[in-house]
C-alpha positions as CSV (number, residue, x, y, z in Angstrom):
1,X,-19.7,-2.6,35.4
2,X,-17.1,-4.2,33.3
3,X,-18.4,-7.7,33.4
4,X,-22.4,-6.3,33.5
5,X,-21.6,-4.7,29.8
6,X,-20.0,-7.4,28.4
7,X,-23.1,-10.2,29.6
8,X,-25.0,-7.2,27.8
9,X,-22.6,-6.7,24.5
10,X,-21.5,-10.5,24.1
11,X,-24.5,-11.7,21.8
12,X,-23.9,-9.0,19.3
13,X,-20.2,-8.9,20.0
14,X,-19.9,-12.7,18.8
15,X,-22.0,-12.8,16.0
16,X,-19.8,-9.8,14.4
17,X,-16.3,-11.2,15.2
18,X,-17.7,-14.3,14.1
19,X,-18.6,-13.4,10.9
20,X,-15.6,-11.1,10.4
21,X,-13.1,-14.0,11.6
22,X,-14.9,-16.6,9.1
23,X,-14.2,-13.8,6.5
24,X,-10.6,-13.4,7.6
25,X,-10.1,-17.5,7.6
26,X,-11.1,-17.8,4.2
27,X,-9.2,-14.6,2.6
28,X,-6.0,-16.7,4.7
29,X,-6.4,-19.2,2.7
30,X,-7.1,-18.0,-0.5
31,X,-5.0,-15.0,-0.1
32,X,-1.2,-17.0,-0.9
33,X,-2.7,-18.4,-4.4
34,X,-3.6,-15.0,-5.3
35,X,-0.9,-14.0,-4.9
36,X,1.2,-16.5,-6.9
37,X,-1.2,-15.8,-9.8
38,X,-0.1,-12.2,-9.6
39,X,3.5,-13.0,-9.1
40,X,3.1,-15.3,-12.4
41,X,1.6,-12.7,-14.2
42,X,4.2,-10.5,-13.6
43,X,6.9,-12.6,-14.7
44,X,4.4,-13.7,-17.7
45,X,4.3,-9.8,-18.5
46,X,7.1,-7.6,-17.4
47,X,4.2,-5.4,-16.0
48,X,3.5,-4.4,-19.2
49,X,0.3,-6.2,-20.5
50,X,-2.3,-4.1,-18.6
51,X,-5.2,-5.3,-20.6
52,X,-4.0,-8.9,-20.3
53,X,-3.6,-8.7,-16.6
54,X,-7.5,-7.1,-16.0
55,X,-8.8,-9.3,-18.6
56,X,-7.2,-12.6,-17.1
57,X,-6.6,-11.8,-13.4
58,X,-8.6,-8.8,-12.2
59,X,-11.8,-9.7,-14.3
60,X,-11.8,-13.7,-12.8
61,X,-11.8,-12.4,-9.2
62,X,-13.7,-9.0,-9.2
63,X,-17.1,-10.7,-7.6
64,X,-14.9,-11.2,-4.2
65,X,-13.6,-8.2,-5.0
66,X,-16.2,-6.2,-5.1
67,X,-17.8,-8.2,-1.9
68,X,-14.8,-7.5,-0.1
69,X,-15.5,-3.4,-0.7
70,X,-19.0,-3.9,0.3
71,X,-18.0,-5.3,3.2
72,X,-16.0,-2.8,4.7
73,X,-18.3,-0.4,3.9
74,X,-21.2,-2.1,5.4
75,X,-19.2,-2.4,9.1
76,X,-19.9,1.2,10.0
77,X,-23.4,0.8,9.1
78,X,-23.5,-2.2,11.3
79,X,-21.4,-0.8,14.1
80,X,-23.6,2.0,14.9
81,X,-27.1,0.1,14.6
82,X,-26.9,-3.1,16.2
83,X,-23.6,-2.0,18.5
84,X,-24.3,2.0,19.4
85,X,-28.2,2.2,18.9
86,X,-29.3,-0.5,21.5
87,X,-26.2,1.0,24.0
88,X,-27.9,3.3,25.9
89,X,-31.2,3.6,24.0
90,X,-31.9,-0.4,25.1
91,X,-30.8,0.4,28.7
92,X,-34.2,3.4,28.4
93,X,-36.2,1.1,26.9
94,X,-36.2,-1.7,29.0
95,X,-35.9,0.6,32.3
96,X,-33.1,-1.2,33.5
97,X,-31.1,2.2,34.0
98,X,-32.7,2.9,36.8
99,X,-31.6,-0.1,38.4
100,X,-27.6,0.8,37.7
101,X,-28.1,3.9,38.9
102,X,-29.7,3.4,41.9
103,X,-26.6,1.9,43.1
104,X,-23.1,2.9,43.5
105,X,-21.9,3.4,39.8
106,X,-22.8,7.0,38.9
107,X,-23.9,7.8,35.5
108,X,-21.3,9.1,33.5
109,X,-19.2,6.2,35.1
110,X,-21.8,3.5,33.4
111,X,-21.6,5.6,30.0
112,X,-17.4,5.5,30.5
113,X,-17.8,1.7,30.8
114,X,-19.9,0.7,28.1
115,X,-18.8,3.6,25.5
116,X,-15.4,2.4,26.2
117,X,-15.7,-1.4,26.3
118,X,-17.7,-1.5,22.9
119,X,-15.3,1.7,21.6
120,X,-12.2,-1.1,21.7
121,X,-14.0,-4.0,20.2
122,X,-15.2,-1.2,17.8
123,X,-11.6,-0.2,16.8
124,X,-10.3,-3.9,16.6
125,X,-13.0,-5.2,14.1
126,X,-12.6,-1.9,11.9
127,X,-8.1,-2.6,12.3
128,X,-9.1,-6.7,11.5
129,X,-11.6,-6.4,8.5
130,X,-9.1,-3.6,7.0
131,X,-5.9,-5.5,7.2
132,X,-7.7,-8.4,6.3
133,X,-9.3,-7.3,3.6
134,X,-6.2,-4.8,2.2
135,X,-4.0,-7.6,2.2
136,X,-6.3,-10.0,-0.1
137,X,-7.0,-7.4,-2.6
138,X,-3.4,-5.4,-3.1
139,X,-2.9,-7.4,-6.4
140,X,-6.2,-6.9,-7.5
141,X,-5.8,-3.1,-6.5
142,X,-2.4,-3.3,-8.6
143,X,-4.0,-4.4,-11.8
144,X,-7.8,-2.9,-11.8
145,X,-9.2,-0.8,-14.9
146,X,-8.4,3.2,-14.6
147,X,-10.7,4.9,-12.5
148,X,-11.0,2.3,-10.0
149,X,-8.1,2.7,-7.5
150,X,-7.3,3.2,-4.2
151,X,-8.2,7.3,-4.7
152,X,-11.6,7.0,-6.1
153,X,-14.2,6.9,-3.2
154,X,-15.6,3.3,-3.9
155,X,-12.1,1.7,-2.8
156,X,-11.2,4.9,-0.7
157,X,-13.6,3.8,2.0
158,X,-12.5,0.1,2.4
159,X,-8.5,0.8,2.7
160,X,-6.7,2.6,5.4
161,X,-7.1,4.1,8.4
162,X,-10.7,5.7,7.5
163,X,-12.0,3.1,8.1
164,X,-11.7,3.0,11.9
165,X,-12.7,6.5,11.6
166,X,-15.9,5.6,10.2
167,X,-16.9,2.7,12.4
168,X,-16.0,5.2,15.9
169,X,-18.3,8.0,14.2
170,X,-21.0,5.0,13.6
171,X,-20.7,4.1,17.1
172,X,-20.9,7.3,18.7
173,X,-23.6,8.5,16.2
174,X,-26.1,5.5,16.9
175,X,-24.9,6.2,21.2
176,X,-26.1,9.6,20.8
177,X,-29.3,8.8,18.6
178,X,-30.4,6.2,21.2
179,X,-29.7,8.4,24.6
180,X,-32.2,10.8,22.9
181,X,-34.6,9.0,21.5
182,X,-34.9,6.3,24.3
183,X,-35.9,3.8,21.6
184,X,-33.7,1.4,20.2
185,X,-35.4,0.8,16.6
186,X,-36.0,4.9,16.0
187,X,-32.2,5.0,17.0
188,X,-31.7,2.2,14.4
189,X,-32.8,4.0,11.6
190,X,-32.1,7.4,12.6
191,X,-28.4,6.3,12.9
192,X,-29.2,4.6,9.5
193,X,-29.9,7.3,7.5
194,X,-27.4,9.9,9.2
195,X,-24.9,7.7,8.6
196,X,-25.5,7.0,4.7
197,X,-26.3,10.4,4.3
198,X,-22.6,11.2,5.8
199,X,-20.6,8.5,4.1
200,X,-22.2,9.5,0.6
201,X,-21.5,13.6,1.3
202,X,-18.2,13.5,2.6
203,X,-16.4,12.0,-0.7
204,X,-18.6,13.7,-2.5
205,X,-18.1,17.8,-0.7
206,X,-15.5,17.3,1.9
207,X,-12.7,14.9,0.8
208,X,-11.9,16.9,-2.9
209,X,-11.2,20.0,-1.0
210,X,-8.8,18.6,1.7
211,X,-5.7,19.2,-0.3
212,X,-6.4,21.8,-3.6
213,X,-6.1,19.4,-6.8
214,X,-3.3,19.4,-9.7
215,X,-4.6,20.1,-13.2
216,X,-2.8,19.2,-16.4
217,X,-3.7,20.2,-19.5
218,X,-2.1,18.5,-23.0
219,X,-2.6,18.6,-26.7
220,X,-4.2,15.4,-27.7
221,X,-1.9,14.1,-30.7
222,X,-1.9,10.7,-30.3
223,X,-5.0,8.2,-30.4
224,X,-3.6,5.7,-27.3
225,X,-5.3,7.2,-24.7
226,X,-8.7,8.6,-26.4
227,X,-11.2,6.2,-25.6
228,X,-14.5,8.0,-27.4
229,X,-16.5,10.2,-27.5
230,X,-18.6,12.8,-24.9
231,X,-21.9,13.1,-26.5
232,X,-24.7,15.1,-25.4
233,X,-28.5,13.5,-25.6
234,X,-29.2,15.5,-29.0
235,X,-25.7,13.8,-30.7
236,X,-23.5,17.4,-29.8
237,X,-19.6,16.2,-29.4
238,X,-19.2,17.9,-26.2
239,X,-15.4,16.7,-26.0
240,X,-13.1,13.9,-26.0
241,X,-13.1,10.9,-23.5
242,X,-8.9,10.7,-23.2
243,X,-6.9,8.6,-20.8
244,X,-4.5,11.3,-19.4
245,X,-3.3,11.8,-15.8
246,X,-1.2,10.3,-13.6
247,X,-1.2,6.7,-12.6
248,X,-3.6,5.6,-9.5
249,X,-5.1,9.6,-9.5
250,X,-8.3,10.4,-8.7
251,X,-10.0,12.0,-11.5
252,X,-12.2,15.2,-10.4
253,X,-12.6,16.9,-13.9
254,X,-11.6,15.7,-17.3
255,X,-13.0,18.2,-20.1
256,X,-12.3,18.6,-23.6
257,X,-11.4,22.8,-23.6
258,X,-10.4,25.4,-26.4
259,X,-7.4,27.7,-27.4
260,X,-8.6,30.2,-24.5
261,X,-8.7,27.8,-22.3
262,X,-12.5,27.3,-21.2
263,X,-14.4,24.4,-21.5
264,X,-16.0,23.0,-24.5
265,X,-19.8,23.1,-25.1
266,X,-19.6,21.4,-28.4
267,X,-16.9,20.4,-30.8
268,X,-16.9,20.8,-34.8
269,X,-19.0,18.5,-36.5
270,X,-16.1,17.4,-38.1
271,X,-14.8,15.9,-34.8
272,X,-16.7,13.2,-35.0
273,X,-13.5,11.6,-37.2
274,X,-11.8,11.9,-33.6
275,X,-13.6,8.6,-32.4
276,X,-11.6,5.3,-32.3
277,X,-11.8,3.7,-35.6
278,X,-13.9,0.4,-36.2
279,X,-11.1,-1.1,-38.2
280,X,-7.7,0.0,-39.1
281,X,-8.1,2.2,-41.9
282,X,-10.1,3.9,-40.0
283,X,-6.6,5.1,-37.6
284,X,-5.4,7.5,-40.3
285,X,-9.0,9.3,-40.2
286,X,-9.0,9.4,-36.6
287,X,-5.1,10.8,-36.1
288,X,-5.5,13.3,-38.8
289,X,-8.9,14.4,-36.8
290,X,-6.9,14.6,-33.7
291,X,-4.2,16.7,-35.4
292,X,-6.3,19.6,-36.6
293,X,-8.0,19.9,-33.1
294,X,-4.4,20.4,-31.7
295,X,-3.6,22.9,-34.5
296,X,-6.8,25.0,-33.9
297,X,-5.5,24.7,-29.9
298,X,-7.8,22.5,-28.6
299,X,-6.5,20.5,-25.3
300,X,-7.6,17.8,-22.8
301,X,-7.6,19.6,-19.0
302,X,-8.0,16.9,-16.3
303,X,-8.3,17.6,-12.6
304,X,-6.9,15.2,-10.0
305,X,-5.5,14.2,-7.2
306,X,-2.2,12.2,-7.2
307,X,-1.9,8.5,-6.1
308,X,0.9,10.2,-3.4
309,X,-2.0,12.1,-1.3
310,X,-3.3,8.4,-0.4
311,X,-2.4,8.3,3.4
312,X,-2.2,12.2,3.4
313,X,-6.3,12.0,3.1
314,X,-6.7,9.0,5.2
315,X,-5.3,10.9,7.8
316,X,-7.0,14.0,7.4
317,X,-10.4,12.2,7.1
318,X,-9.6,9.9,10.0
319,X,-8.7,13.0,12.4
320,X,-12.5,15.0,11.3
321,X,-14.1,11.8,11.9
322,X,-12.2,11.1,15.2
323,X,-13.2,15.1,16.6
324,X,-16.8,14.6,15.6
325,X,-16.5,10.9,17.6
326,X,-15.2,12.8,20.7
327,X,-17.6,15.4,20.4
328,X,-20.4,12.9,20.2
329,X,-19.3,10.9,23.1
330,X,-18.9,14.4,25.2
331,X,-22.6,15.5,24.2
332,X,-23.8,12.2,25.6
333,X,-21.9,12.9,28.9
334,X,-23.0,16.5,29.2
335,X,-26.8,15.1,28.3
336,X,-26.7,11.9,30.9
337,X,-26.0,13.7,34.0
338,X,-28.8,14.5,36.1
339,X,-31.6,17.4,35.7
């Protein structure tokens, strides 16, 4: 059974790892130059000069960047199509079940085999393309424009642990999908959309609540961190876009609110003075506007989760992901005995 999968699983098997091993090659080799540029900027800039450093080292590389997030992402979308679709739904199509089944190997032994066999080579492409891929982009990590971290979904999904997660969950998913359909392309797509549809609603529903986020509130005094302003389609200043929060947090709610402490539905005309000035008169207007709204007790609330809860949410999101994987694979081996 062993060898019979892997004649079965080798074609799709090598073009994967082949691709994913090309990638890892090249990130190799590009990966210790990257790294001296980072080292040089550091000594250049006694990690201080944040804008220098996105401006002349993140900004330069953030097309591989960027491809390198994709990419990640992509693998459990290609796991569960062309690796758990065609598993079992192939084996329907093409009748050649019957065959195995006929002889000694019973059927949940044949489902143990293959889900198994393609379940490691699963696990060792997601632990390859993450380290990989991690490694190569830790300095770009360390110097990429707020908002964009390893906490905010986008970058979430490419680092860790989760990622393993997701690709067993894509196998299992696209498993399922084809023992039921009996089709390999309806199992395609169905896994197709199921997954997207998972990936985009877990960050989006699940993930926020797995810990209960931190919320800081503070006076807005200073013009450093206020980087506009948050106008409504009809020109109403619904609040201030400020810079506050902890480094490396991901930002759930950041709201301009008022002396009682609920949100702002629209600021004083006269706020419109809080804006960063076009030239540097303008910083006296703009500081004196910021003043009065602390006076009349306006503050900034933001909404986050710390940089710390990193690995605290990969693990949680890799252990729902790993239970709905076992529970998949179980459903195909309560639904593949015999009727």
């Amino acid at each position: 059974m062993i060898w019979l999968t892997w004649r079965q699983f080798r074609a799709s098997a090598s073009a994967v790892f082949g691709v994913l091993g090309a990638v890892a090659l090249a990130l190799a080799i590009t990966g210790p130059n990257l790294y001296r540029e980072y080292d040089a900027l550091l000594t250049r800039c006694a990690r201080t000069c944040i804008g220098d450093a996105y401006d002349h080292f993140f900004f330069p590389h953030v097309g591989a960047y960027f491809g390198l997030i994709l990419l990640v992402t992509v693998l459990p979308v290609v796991v569960g199509m062309f690796w758990g679709a065609p598993l079992i739904g192939r084996e329907f199509e093409t009748g050649t079940h019957d065959l195995v089944w006929q002889q000694s190997v019973s059927r949940r032994r044949w489902l143990a085999v293959k889900l198994g066999l393609v379940g490691l080579a699963t696990i060792a492409a997601a632990a390859l393309t993450v380290v990989a891929v991690s490694w190569w982009s830790h300095p770009l990590d360390a110097t990429a424009i707020t908002g964009l971290n390893r906490m905010t979904p986008i970058v979430f999904d490419a680092r860790g642990i989760v990622v393993i997660g997701h690709s067993a969950f894509a196998l299992t998913l696209g498993a399922a999908a084809g023992l039921l359909l009996r089709r390999t392309l309806p199992a395609m797509a169905v896994t197709f959309a199921v997954l997207v549809a998972v990936l985009i609603l877990v960050p989006t529903f699940v993930r926020p609540h797995l810990a209960a986020p931190e919320r800081l509130e503070s006076a807005i005094t200073t013009n450093e961190r206020v980087g506009g302003l948050d106008l409504a389609e009809d020109g109403t200043i619904r609040g201030l876009l400020v810079d506050l929060g902890p480094p490396g947090a991901w930002m759930l709610g950041n709201e301009t609110v008022d002396a009682t402490g609920h949100a702002v539905v629209a600021l004083p005309a006269w706020a419109a003075g809080c804006a960063p000035p076009d030239s540097p008169m303008g910083e006296a207007v703009q500081q004196q506007c910021l003043q009065r709204l602390a006076a009349e007790g306006y503050r900034q609330s933001v909404t986050y989760h710390p940089a710390e809860r990193f690995w605290l949410f990969q693990a949680y999101e890799t252990v729902i992901f790993a239970i709905v994987s076992l529970l998949l694979a179980w459903f195909c081996f309560v639904w593949i005995r015999p009727r």
